[in-house]
N, C-alpha and C positions, 0 to 999 in steps of 0.2 A: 940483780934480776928485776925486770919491770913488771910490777902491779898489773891486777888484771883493769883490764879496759870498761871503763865507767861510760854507763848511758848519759844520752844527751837528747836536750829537748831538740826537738826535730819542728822547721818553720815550716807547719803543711799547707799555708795561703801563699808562701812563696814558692813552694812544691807546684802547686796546681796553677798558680801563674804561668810558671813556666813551662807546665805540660798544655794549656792551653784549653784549661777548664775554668769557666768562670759561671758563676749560680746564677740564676737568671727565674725571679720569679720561685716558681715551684718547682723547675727544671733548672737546667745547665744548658751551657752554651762553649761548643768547641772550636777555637780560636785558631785556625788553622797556619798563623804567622807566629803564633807563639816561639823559641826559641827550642823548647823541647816536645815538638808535637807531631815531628817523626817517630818517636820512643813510644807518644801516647799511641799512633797511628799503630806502630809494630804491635804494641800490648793488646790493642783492643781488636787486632783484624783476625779475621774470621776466615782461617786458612784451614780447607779442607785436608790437605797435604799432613799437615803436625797427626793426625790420629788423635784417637782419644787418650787420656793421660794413665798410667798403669799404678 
């Protein structure tokens, strides 16, 4: 039987490179070519349709 599953450090500047967030100043800056910045676009849009969450 296999051990249970060990955490692991997680690269979050490689994360946000890739969703196409990059800090800028005292704000951010969303990088629209990024390679994962349809995912950020889905996460962050503002769809009246979903309803509120229960």
């Amino acid at each position: 039987m296999a051990g249970a599953p060990q955490p692991t450090a997680a690269d979050l500047d490689a994360l946000w490179r890739q969703l196409g967030v990059s800090a800028e100043g005292e704000g951010v800056r969303l990088l629209d070519d990024a390679p994962l910045a349809a995912v950020r676009k889905a996460i962050t849009a503002n769809d009246s349709n979903r309803g509120s969450p229960t």
